[in-house]
SEKOL-421240 format. One record per residue (C-alpha): residue number from 1; residue in one letter; x, y, z. Coordinates in steps of 0.02 Angstrom, whole numbers, plus 32768, in hexadecimal, padded with zeros to 4 digits. Last residue first. Layout:
// residues N
+-----+----+------+-------+------+
|   i | aa | east | north |   up |
+-----+----+------+-------+------+
| NUM |  a |    X |     Y |    Z |
...
+-----+----+------+-------+------+
This chain:
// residues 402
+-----+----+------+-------+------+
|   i | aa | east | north |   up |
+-----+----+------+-------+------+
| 402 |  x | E025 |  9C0F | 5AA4 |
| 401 |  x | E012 |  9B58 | 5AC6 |
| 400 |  x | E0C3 |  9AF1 | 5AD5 |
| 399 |  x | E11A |  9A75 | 5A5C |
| 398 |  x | E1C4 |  99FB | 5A8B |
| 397 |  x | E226 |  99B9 | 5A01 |
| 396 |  x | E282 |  9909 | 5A1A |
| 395 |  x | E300 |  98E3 | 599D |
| 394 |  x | E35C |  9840 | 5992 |
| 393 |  x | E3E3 |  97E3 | 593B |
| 392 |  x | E409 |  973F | 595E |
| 391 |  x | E448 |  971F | 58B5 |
| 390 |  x | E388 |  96E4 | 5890 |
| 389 |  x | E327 |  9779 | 58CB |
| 388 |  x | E2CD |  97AB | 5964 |
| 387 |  x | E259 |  9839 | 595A |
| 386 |  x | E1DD |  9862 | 59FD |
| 385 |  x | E171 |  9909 | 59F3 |
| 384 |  x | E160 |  993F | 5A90 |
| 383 |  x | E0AE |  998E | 5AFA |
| 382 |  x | E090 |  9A3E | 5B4C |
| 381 |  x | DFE6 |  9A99 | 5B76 |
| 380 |  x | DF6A |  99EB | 5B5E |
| 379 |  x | DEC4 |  9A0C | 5B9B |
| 378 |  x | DE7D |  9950 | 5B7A |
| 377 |  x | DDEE |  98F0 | 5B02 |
| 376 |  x | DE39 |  9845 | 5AC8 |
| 375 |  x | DE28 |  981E | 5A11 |
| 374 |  x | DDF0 |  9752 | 59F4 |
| 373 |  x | DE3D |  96CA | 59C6 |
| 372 |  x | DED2 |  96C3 | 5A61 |
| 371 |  x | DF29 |  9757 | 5ABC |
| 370 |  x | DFA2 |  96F7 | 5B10 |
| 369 |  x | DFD5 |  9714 | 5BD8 |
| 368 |  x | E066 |  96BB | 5BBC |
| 367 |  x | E0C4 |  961C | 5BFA |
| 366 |  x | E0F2 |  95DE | 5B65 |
| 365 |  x | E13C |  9533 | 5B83 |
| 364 |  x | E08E |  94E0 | 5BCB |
| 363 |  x | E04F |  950F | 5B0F |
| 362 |  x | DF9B |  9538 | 5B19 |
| 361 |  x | DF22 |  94FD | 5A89 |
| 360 |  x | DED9 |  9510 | 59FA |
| 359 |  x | DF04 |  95D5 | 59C0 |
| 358 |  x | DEF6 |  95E0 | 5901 |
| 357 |  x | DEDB |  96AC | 591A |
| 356 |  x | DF63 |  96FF | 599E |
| 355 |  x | DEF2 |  978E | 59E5 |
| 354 |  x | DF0C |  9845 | 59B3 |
| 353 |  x | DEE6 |  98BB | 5A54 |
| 352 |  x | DE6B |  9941 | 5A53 |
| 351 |  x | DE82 |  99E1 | 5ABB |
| 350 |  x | DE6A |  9A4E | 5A03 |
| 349 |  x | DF02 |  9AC5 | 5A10 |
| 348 |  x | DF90 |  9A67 | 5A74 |
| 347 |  x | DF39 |  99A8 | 5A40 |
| 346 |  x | DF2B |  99D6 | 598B |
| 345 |  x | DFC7 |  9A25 | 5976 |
| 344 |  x | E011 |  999A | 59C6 |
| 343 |  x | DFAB |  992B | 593B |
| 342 |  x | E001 |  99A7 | 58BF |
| 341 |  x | E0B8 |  9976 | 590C |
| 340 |  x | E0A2 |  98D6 | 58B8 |
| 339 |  x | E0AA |  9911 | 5808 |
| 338 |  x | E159 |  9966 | 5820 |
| 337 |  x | E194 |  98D2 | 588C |
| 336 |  x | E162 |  9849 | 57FA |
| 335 |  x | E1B0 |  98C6 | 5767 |
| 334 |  x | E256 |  9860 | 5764 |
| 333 |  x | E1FC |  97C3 | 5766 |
| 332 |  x | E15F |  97CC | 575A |
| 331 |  x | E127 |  9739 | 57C4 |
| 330 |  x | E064 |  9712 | 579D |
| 329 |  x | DFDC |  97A2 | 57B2 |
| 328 |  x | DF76 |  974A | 5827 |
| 327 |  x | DFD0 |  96D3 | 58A4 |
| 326 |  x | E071 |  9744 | 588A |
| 325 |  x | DFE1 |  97AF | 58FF |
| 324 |  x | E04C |  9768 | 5987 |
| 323 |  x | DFF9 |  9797 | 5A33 |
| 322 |  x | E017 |  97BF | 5AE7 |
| 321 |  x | DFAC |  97FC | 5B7D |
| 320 |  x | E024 |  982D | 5C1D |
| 319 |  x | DFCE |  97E3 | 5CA1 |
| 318 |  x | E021 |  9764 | 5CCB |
| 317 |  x | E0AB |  97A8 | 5C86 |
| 316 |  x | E0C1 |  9832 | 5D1E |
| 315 |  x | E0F5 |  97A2 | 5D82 |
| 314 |  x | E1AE |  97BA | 5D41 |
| 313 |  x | E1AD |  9811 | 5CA5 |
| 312 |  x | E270 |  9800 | 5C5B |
| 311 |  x | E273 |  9736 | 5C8D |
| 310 |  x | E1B3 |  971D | 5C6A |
| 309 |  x | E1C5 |  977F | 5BB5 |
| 308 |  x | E26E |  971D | 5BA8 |
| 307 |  x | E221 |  967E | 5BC9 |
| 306 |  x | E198 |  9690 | 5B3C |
| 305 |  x | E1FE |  96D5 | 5AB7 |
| 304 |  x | E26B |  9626 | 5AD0 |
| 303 |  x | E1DB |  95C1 | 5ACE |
| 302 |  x | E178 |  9626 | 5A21 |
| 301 |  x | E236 |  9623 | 59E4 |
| 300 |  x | E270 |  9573 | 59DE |
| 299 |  x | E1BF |  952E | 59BD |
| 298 |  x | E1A0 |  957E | 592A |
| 297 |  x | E0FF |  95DB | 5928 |
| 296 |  x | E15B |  967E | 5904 |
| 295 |  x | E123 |  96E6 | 5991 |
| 294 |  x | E1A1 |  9784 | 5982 |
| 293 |  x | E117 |  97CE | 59FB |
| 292 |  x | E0B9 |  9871 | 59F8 |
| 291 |  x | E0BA |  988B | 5ABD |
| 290 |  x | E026 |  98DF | 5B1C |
| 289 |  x | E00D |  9949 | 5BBC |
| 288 |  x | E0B4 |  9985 | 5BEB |
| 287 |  x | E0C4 |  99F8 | 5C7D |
| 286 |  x | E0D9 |  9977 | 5CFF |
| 285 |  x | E190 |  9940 | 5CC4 |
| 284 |  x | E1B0 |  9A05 | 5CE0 |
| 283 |  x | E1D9 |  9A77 | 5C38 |
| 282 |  x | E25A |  9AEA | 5C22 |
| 281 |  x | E25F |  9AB3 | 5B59 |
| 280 |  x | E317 |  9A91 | 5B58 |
| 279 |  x | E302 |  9A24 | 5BEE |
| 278 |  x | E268 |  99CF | 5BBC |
| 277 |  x | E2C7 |  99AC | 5B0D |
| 276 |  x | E359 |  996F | 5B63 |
| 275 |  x | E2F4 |  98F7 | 5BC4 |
| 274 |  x | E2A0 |  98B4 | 5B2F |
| 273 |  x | E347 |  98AF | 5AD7 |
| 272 |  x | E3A7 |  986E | 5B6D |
| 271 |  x | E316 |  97E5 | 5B70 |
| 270 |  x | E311 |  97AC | 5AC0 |
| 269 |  x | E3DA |  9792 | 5ACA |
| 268 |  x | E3DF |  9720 | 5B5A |
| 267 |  x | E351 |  969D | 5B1A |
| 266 |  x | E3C3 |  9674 | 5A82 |
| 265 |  x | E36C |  9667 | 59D9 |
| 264 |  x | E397 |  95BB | 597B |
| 263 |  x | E3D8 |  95F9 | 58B2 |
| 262 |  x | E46D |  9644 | 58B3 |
| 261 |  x | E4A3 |  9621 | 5964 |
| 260 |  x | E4F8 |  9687 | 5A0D |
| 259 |  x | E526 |  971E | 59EE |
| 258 |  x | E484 |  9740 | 5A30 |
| 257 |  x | E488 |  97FB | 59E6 |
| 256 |  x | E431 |  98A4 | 5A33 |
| 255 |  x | E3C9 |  9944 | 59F0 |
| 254 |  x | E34E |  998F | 5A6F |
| 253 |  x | E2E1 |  9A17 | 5A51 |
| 252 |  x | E27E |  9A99 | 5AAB |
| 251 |  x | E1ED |  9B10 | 5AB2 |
| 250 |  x | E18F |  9AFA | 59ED |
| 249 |  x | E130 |  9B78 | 5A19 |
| 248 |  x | E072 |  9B4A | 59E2 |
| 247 |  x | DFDF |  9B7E | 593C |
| 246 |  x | DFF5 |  9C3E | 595B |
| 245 |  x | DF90 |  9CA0 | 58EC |
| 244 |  x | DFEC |  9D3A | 58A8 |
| 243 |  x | DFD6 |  9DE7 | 58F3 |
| 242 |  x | E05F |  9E2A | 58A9 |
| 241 |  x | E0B9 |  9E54 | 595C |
| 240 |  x | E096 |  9DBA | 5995 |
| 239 |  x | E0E4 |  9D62 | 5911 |
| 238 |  x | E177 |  9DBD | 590D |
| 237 |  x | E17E |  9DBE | 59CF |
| 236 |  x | E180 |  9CF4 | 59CF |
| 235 |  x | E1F6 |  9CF0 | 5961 |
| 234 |  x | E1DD |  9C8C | 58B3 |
| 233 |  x | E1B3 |  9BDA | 586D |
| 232 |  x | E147 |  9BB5 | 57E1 |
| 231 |  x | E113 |  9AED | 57E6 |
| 230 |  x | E125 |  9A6B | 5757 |
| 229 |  x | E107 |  999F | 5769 |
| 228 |  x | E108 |  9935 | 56CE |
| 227 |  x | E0C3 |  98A1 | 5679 |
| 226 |  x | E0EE |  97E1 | 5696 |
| 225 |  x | E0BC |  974B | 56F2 |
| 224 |  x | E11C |  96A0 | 570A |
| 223 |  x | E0C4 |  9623 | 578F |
| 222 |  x | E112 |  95D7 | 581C |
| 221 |  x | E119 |  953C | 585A |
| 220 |  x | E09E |  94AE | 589D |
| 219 |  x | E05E |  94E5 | 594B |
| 218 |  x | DFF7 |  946A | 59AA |
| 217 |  x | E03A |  94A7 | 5A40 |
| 216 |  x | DFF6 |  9561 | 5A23 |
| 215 |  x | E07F |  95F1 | 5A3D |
| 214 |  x | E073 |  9617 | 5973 |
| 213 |  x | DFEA |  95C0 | 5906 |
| 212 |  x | E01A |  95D4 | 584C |
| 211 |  x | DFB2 |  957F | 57D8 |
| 210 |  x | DF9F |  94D9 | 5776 |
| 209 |  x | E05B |  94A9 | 5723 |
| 208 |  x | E0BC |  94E8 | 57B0 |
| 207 |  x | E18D |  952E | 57A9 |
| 206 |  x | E206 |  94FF | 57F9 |
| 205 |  x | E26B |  948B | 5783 |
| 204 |  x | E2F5 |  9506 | 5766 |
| 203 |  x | E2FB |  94CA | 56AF |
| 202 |  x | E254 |  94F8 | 569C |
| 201 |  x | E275 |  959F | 56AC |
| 200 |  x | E2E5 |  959B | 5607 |
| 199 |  x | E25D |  955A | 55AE |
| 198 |  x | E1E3 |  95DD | 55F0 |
| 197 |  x | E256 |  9660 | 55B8 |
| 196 |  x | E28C |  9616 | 550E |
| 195 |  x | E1D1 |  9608 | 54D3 |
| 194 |  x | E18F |  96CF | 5506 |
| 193 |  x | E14F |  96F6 | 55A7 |
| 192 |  x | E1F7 |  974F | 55E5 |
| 191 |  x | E19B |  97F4 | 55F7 |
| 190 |  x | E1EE |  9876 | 5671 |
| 189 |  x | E1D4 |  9922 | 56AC |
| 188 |  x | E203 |  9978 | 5734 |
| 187 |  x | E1ED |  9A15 | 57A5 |
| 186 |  x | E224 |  9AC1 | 57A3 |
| 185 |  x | E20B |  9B70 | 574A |
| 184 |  x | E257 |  9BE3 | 57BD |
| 183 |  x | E250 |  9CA4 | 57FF |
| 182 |  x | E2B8 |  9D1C | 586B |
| 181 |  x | E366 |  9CDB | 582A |
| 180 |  x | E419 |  9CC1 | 5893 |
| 179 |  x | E3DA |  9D05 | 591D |
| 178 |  x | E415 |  9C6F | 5999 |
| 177 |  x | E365 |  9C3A | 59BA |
| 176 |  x | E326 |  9C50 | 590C |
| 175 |  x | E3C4 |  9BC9 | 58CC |
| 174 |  x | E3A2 |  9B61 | 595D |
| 173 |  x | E2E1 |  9B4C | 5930 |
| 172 |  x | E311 |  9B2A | 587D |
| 171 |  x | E36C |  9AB8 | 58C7 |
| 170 |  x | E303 |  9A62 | 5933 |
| 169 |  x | E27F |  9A55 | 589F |
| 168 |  x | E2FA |  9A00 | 5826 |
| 167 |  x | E323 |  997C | 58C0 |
| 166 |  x | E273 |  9965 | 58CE |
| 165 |  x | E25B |  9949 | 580F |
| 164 |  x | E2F5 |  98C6 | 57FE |
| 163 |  x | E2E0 |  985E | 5897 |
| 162 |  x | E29D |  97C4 | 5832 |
| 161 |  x | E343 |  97C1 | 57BD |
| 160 |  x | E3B1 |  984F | 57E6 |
| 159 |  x | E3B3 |  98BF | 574A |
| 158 |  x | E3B3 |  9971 | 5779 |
| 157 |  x | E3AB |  99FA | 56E1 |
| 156 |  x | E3EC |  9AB0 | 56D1 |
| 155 |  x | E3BB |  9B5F | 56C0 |
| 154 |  x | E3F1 |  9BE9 | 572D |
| 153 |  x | E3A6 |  9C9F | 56E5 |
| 152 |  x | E372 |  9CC3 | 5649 |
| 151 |  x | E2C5 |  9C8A | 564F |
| 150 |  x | E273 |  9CB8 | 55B5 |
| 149 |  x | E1E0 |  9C6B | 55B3 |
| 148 |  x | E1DD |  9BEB | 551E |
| 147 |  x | E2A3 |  9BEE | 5519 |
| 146 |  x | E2B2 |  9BB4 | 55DE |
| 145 |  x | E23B |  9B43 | 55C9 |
| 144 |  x | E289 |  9AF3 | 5530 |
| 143 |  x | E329 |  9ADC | 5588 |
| 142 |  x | E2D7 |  9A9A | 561D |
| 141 |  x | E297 |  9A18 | 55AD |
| 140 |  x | E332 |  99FB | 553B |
| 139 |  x | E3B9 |  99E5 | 55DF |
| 138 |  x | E3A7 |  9917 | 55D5 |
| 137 |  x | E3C9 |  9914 | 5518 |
| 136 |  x | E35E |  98BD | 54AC |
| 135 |  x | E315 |  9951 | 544F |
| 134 |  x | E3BC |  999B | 5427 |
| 133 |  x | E424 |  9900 | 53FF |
| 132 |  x | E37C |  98C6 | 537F |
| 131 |  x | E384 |  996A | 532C |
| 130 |  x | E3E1 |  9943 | 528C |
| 129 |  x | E357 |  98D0 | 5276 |
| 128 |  x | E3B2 |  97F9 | 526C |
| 127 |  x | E40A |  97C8 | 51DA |
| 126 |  x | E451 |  9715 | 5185 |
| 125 |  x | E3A3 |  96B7 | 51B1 |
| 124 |  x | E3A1 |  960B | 51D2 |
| 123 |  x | E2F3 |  95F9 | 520C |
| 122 |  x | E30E |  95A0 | 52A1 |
| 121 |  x | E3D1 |  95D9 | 52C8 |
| 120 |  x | E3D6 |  968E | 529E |
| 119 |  x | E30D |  96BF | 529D |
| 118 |  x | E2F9 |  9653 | 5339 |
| 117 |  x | E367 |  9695 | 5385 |
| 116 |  x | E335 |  9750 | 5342 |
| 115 |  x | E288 |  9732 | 539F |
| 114 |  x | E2BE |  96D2 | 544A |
| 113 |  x | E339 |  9790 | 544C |
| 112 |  x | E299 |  97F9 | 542D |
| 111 |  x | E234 |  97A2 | 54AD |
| 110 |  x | E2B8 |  97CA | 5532 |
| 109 |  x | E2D6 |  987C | 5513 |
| 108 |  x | E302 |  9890 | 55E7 |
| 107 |  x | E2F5 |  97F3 | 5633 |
| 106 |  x | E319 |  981A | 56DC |
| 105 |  x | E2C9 |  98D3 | 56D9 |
| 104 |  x | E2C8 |  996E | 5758 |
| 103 |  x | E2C3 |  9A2C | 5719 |
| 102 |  x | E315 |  9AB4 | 576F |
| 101 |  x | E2DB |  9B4D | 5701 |
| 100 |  x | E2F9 |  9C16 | 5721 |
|  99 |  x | E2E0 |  9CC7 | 5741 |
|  98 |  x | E33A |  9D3D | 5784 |
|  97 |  x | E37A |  9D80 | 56CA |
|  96 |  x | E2BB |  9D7D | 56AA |
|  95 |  x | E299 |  9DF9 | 5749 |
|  94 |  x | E304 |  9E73 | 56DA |
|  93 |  x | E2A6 |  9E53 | 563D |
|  92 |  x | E202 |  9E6B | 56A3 |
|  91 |  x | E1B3 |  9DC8 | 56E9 |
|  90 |  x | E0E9 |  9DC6 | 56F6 |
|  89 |  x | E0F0 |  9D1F | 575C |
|  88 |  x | E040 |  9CED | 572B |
|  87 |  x | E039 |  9C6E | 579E |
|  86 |  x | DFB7 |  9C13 | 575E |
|  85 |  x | DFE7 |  9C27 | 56A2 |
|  84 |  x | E078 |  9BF8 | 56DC |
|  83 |  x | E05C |  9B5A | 5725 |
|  82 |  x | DFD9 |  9B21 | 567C |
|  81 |  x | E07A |  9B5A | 5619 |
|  80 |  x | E101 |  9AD9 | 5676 |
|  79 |  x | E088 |  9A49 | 5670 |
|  78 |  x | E06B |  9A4A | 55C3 |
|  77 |  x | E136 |  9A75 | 559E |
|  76 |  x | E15F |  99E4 | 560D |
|  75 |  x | E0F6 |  9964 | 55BC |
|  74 |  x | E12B |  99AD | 550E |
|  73 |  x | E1DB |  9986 | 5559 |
|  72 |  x | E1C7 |  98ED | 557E |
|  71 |  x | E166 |  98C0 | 54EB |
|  70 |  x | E210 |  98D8 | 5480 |
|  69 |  x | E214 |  999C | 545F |
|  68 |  x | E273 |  99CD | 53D0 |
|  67 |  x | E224 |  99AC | 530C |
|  66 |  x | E17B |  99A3 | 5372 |
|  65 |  x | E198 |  9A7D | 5395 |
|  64 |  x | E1B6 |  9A71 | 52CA |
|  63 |  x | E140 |  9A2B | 52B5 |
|  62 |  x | E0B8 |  9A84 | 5326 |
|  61 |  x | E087 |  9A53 | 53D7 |
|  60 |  x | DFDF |  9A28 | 543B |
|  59 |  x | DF7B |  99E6 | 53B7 |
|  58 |  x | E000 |  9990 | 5372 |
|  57 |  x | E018 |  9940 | 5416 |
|  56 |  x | DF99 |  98EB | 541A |
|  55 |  x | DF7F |  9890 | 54BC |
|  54 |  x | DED5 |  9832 | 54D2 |
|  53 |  x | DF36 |  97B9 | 557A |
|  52 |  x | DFCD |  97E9 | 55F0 |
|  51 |  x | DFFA |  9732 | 561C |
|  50 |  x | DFF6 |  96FE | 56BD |
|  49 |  x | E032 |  9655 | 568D |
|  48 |  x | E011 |  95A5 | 566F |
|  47 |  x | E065 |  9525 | 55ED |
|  46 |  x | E0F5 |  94D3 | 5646 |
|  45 |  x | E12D |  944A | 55F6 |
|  44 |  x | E15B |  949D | 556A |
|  43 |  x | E16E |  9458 | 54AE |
|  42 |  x | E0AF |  945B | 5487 |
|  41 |  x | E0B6 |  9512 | 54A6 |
|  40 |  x | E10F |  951B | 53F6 |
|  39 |  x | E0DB |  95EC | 53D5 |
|  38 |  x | E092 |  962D | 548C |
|  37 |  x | DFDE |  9642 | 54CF |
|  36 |  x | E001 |  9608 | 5582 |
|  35 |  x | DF63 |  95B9 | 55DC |
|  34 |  x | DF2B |  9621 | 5678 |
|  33 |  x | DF6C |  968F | 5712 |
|  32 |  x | DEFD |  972E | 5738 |
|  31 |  x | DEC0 |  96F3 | 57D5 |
|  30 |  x | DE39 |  9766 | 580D |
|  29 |  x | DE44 |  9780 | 58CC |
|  28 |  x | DDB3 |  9821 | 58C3 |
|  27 |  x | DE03 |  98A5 | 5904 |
|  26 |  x | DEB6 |  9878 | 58A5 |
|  25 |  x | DE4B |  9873 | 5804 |
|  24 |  x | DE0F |  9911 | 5825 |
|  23 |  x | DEAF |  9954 | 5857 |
|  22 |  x | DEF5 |  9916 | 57B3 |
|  21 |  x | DE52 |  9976 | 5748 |
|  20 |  x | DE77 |  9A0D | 57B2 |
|  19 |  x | DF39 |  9A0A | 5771 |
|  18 |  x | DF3B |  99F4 | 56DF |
|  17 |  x | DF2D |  9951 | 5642 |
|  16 |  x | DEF3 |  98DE | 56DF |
|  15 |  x | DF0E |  9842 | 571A |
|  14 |  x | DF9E |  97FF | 56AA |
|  13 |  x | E006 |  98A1 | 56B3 |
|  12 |  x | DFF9 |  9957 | 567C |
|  11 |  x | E029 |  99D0 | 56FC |
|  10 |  x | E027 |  9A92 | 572D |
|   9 |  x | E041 |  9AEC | 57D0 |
|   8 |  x | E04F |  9BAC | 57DE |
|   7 |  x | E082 |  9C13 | 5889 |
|   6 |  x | E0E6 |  9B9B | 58EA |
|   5 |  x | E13C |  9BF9 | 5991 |
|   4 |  x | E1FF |  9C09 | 59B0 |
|   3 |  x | E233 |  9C63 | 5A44 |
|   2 |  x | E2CC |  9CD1 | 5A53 |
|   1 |  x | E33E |  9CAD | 5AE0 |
+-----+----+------+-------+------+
């Protein structure tokens, strides 16, 4: 079986505008979650956020570029040139034909849909831009990648609520695995900050109003992040034989379903895809030094999260260090899996662990060995990347050292 290694990583998101300003942040257990700067703010109740703060886009896009990416695709179009400029996949037009863009997203053009509402039924307007179906659209971002760097190749988009990104990144795996394409441009983007997204959060009635503080008993809710997650993908003996830095292998996945509820997470499904992932991977329970958790701060999934890691782990959790850097960076959505697999990164390249930042005090129901405040120094050679998604749909990925 071919292996799949990441050569180029790129981000933009509330703690950082790249990638070595987020792992910063992640070193040091800032909390990027604040005050929302939205229009009418006065008519949510919830008015915090890991907002991704001094953005202009017009300095980072031209008119007519503005005229067709809603912010989540400029988010994804940032992220997606800092990874290849890393990478520096040096594709020939026949490599480009192998090449190609799985992209994640929940909300897709989210900000540009609240927009034309409000144009149609606020303002009364007759008209909307002739673009607004192409720059809403779910597929736009990976679309655009695939135009900006002409990727030819398979090109599609995943939308599977809070799973999104690491199911994106398990298929682009699949698709190098099976030889269907030699290189991809993977990840997710989302940014459903804008009015009707936090109103229609609200509704669910789970999320905080001070901070987001996941696995701690005094938790509150979660918080809404955005920003975007984008790694470069290709074989193992490609990138070897280039010479190309290798940031990890991404070793195994695991794609499975509760079937169960649309909203409350079922204990049964996070542990086939945790197994599943160890499986896939070839890797031992004992093998597996840290886990990127879902870690919402809701009390449904930081318990249920919690009993599947001890039911899949055994007495290897109790000393299995854990952490939900959700704490810092807000939930992203779509692009939350994409931005969390840079703290495993972290912990495969740099031996330091992410904590969970709020932290007050232990749950009795999470029964984890959690990485609390402050980073945790350890030699970590294989760790998962946990993803489970309203729809009880999850995606575990599983990353190794090269």
């Amino acid at each position: 079986m071919r292996r799949v290694v990441i050569t180029g990583a790129g981000t933009i998101n509330a703690l950082g505008a790249n990638v070595p300003a987020t792992m910063d942040s992640m070193r040091e257990g800032r909390c990027a979650i604040g005050p929302l700067d939205l229009p009418d703010l006065d008519r949510l109740s919830i008015r915090i956020g890991a907002q991704v703060r001094d953005y202009d886009p017009a300095s980072k896009f031209g008119r007519q570029q503005l005229a067709l990416y809603d912010r989540y695709t400029q988010f994804a179009m940032i992220a997606a040139a800092e990874a290849m400029a890393q990478s520096d996949p040096a594709l020939s037009d026949a490599e480009a034909e192998r090449a190609g863009v799985v992209l994640g997203t929940s909300g897709g053009g989210l900000k540009t849909q609240d927009e034309n509402y409000r144009a149609v039924f606020e303002a009364k307007k007759n008209r909307v831009h002739p673009f607004t179906v192409p720059k809403l659209m779910n597929s736009a971002a990976a679309s655009h990648l695939s135009m900006k760097w002409g990727l030819r190749g398979p090109s599609f988009t995943v939308s599977t609520a809070c799973a999104s990104s690491n199911h994106a990144i398990a298929q682009a795996v699949q698709i190098i695995r099976a030889g269907l394409a030699d290189v991809m441009l993977t990840g997710g983007s989302d940014a459903m900050l804008c009015f009707g997204g936090v109103k229609a959060w609200e509704g669910l009635r789970v999320m905080s109003s001070d901070t987001c503080r996941p696995f701690c008993a005094t938790r509150s809710g979660m918080v809404q992040g955005e920003g975007a997650g984008i790694f470069v993908l290709e074989t193992l003996d490609r990138a070897r034989a280039r010479g190309a830095d290798i940031l990890a292998e991404v070793a195994g996945s695991a794609m499975t379903s509760d079937a169960a509820d649309i909203v409350v997470p079922a204990q049964d499904g996070a542990e086939r895809a945790m197994a599943g992932a160890l499986r896939n991977a070839g890797a031992g329970l004992g093998e597996i030094g840290y886990i990127n958790a879902h870690g919402t701060a809701t009390t449904a999934n930081d318990r249920t999260e919690s009993a599947a890691i001890r039911k899949v782990f055994g007495s290897h959790a109790d000393d299995l260090p854990v952490s939900s850097t959700k704490s810092m960076h807000g939930h992203c959505i779509g692009a939350t899996g994409s931005i969390e697999l840079l703290a495993c990164i972290m912990a495969l390249r740099d031996g330091l662990i992410a904590p969970t930042v709020n932290w007050r005090e232990r749950d009795p129901d999470c029964p984890i060995d959690l990485v609390t405040n402050i980073t945790r120094e350890r030699r970590v050679t294989s760790c998962l990347s946990n993803a489970f998604a309203f729809g009880g749909q999850n995606a575990v990925l599983a990353l190794r050292a090269v």
